[in-house]
C-alpha positions in Angstrom: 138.4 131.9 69.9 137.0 128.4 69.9 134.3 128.1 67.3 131.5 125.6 66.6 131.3 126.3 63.1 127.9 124.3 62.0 124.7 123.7 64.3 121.3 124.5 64.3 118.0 125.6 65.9 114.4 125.4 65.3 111.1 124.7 66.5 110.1 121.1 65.3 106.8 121.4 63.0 106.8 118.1 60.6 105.2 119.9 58.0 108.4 122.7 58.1 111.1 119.6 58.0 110.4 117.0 55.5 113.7 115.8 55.5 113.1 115.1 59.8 111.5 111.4 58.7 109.4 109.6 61.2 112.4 107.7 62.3 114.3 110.4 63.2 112.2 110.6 66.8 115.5 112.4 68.2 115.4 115.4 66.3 111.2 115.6 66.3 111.4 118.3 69.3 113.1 122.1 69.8 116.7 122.7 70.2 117.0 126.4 70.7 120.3 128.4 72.1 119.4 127.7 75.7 119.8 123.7 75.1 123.1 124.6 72.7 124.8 127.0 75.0 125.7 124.1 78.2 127.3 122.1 75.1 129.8 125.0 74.0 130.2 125.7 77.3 131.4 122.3 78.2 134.1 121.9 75.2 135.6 126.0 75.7 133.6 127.0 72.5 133.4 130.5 72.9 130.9 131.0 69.5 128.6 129.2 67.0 127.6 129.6 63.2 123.4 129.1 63.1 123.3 127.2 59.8 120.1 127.0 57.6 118.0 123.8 57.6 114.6 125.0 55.9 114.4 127.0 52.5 112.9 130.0 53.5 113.9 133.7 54.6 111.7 133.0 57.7 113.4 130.7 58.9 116.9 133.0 58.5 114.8 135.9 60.4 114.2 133.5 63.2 117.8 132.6 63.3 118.6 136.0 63.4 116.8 136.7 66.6 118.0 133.7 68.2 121.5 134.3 67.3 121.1 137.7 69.9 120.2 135.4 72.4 123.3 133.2 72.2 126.9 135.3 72.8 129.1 135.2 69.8 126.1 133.3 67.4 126.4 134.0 63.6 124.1 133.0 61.0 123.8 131.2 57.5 120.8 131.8 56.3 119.1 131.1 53.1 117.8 133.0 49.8 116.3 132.6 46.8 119.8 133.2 45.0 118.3 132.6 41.4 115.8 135.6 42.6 115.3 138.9 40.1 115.0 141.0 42.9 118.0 139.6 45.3 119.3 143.1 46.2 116.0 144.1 47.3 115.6 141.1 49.3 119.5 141.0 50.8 118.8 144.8 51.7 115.2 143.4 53.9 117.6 140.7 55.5 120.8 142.9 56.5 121.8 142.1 59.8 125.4 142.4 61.5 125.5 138.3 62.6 124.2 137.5 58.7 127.3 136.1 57.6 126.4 134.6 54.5 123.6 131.8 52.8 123.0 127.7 52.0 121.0 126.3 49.3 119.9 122.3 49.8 121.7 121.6 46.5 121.5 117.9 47.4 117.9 118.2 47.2 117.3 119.4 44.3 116.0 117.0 41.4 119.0 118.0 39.1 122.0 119.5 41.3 124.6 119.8 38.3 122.1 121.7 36.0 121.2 123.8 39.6 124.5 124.9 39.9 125.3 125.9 35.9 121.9 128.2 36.3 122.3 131.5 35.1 120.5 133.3 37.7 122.2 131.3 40.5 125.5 132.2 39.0 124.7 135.5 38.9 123.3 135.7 42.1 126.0 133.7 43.7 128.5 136.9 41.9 126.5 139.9 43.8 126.5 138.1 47.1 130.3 137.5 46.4 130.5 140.8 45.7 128.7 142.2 49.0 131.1 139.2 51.1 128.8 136.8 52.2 129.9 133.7 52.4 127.9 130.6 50.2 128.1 127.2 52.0 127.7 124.1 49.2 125.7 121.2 50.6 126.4 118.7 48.0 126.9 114.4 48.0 130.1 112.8 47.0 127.8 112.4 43.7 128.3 116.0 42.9 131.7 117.3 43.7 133.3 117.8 40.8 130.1 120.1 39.9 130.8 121.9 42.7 134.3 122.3 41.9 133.3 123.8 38.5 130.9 126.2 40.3 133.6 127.4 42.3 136.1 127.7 39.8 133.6 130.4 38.3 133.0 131.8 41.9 136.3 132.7 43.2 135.6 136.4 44.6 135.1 135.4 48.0 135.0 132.3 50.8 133.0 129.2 49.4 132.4 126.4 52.3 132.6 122.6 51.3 130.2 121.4 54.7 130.4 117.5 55.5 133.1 116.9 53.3 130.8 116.9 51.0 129.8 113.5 52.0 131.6 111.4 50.7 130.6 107.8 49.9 132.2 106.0 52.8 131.9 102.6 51.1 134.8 103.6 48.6 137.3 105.0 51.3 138.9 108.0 52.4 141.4 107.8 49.2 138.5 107.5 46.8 137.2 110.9 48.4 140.3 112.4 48.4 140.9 112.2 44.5 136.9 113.6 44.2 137.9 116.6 46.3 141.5 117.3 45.2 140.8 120.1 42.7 138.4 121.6 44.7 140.8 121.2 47.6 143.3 123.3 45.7 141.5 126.6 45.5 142.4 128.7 48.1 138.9 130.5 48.5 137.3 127.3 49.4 137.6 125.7 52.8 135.9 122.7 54.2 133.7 121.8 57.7 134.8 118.4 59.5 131.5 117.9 60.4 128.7 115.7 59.4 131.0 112.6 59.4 129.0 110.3 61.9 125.5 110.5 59.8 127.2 109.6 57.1 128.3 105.9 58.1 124.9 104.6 56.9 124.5 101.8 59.3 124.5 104.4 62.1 127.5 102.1 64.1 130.6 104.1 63.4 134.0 104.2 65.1 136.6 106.3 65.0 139.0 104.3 63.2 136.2 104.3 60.6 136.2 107.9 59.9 139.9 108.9 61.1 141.1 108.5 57.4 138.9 110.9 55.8 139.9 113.4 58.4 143.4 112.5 57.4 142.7 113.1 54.3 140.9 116.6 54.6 144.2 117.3 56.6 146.1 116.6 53.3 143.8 118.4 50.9 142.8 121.6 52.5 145.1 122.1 55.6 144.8 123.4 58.8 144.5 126.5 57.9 141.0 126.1 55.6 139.3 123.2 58.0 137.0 124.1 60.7 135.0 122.1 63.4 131.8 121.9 63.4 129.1 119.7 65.5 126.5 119.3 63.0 124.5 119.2 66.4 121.4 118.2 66.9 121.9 116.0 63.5 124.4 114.8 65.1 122.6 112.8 67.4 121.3 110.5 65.0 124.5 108.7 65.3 126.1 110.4 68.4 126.3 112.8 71.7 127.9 116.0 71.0 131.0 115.0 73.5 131.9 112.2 71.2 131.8 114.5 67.8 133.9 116.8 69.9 136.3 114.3 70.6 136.4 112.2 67.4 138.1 115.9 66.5 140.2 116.4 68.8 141.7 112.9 69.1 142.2 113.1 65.2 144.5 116.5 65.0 146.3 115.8 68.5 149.6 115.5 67.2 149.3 118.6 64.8 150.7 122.2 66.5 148.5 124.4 68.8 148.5 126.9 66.2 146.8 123.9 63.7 144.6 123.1 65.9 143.5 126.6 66.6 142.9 127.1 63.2 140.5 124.1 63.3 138.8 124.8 66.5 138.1 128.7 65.7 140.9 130.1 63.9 139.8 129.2 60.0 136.3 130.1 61.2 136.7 133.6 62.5 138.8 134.5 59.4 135.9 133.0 56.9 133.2 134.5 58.8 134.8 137.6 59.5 134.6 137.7 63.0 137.5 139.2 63.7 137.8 142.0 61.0 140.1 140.2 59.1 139.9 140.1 55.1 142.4 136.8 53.5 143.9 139.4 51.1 145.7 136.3 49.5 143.0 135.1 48.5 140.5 138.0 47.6 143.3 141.2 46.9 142.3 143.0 43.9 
């Protein structure tokens, strides 16, 4: 199975996407599964993982229903992890293509102290404990928070997306060092995705960027790396053919069973979509 493993939908309403700014004309319309589904069609992707971009359990109800529309759709959603009555609420939400939640950590005023919350790190233990998966949106700024949270989180998958940006000015190296410990724990893999928004001038090439998937390469392997578009975000820097094949010119000399851990493989086994639990990882 070929997997896009981070996209999008939504109906564009400025007021429901502050972070869509006015210069972002691109991304001020729809993208629904009917415009997605000729763009996984095109590259063999078989499936897709609906990712969160508004804090609010609308929004993960609407990406529940359009995940049914879409063959092979799963969704992140997002609660309010920090919430007293998060059972009650993950009980209202249950839903077989629910695969597990995002918090805009990167937004928040104070990330570090967000993460070290009490009630997040309890919540964050019950959805552990019910195997949903937590994705960690953080900046290069934050990452060794983020490894601490996930030392303390180890119960089941934790998902580094973008690499968790890293700060492109001080090189693929520089990232690597941030993300080595992190890198290390075997419940946490890692989304080559996001990569071409992060080159802030908007112009970047391939030789640009190749590095830091090098370097993901190095850090997390095969085997905990998975593709995803970023699409429509993408399109602030670039068509998704040319995300598509920024990845698969940069693992073409690794074996087909590599790349099919990157293309759908590492997915299907973090998201469960075959059945299969990483008793490695999570036994006992």
């Amino acid at each position: 199975m070929r997997i896009d493993a981070h996209q999008h939908f939504w109906h564009f309403d400025a007021a429901d996407y502050p972070w869509i700014a006015d210069s972002m004309t691109c991304l001020q319309q729809d993208f629904l599964p009917d415009d997605l589904a000729p763009l996984l069609a095109q590259h063999q992707l078989q499936g897709s993982i609906a990712v969160q971009a508004r804090q609010c359990v609308g929004e993960t109800q609407q990406l529940l229903q359009w995940a049914q529309q879409q063959p092979a759709t799963q969704v992140i959603g997002w609660i309010d992890v920090s919430a007293t009555d998060l059972a009650e609420q993950l009980l209202a939400l249950q839903h077989p293509l629910l695969r597990g939640f995002r918090h805009l950590v990167q937004d928040e005023r104070d990330p570090a102290a967000w993460l070290q919350q009490p009630s997040v790190s309890s919540g964050i233990s019950y959805l552990q404990q019910q195997d949903y998966v937590w994705e960690m949106l953080v900046t290069w700024r934050h990452l060794a928070d983020a490894t601490r949270f996930a030392a303390q989180h180890d119960r089941h998958w934790l998902v580094l997306d973008h690499l968790g940006k890293p700060d492109m000015a001080r090189g693929a190296q520089a990232w690597g060092e941030q993300v080595a410990e992190l890198a290390a724990m075997p419940h946490v893999a890692c989304k080559l995705s996001g990569l071409v928004t992060e080159v802030s001038s908007g112009q970047w090439d391939s030789a640009q960027l190749r590095p830091f998937i090098d370097e993901a390469l190095a850090r997390f392997g095969p085997q905990r790396l998975m593709f995803g578009s970023d699409w429509p975000v993408c399109l602030l820097a670039a068509e998704y053919h040319a995300v598509a094949q920024l990845i698969d010119d940069a693992i073409a000399e690794l074996s087909a069973d590599e790349q099919a851990a990157i293309w759908g493989n590492t997915a299907a086994q973090v998201y469960s979509l075959t059945g299969e639990n990483n008793e490695s990882v999570f036994a006992g």
